[in-house]
C-alpha positions in Angstrom: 9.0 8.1 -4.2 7.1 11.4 -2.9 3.9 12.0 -1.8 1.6 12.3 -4.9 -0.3 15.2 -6.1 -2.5 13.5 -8.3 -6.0 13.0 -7.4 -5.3 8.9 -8.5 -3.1 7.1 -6.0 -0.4 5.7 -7.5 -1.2 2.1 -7.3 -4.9 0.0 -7.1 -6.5 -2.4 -5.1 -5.4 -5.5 -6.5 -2.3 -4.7 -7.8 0.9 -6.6 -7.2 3.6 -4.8 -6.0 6.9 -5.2 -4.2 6.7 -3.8 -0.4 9.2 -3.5 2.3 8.6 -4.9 5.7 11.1 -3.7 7.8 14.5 -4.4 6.0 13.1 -7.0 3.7 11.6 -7.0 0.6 7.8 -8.8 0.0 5.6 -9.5 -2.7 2.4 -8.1 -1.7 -1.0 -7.2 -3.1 -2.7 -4.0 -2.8 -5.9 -4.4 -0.9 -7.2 -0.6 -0.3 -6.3 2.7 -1.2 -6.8 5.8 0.9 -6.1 9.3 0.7 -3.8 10.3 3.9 -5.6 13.1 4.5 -9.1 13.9 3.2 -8.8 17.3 4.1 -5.5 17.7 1.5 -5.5 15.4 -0.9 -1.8 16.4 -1.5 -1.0 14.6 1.1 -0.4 11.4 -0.9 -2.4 7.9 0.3 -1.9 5.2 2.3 -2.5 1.8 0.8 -3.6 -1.4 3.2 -1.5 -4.6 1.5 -1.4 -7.8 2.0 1.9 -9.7 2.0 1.6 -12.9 -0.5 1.9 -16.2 1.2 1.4 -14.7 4.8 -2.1 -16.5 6.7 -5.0 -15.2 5.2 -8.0 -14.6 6.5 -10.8 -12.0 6.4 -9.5 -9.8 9.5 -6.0 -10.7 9.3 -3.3 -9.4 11.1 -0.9 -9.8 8.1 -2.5 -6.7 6.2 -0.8 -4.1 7.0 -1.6 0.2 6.5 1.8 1.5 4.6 2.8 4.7 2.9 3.1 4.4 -0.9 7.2 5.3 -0.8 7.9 1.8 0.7 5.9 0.5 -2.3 7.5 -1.2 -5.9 5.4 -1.8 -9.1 7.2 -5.0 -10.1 
């Protein structure tokens, strides 16, 4: 998927989506979402997820920043 243009990123915190790590495809939840660039918002976001079933804790190393064209809604 591109960048977005929209002022809404394309998927929100909470949201379940599919992600690729590496070659591999995850189920994963959507923990933030950020704008790439605050100065252009074209930019598109970055969104922090966390890979389901990977340790959890409240600084864990298992969320990871991706860009939103590695992303699936399932």
């Amino acid at each position: 998927m591109a960048p977005s243009t929209s002022a809404q990123p394309a998927y929100s915190k909470d949201e379940k989506v599919l992600c690729f790590h590496h070659e591999l495809l995850y189920e994963a939840k959507v923990v933030e979402a950020k704008v790439k660039d605050p100065n252009d918002k074209k930019d598109g976001y970055l969104y922090r997820v966390h890979y389901k079933g990977w340790k959890n804790t409240s600084v864990s190393p298992f969320s990871f920043c991706v860009h939103g064209d590695i992303l699936i809604a399932p």
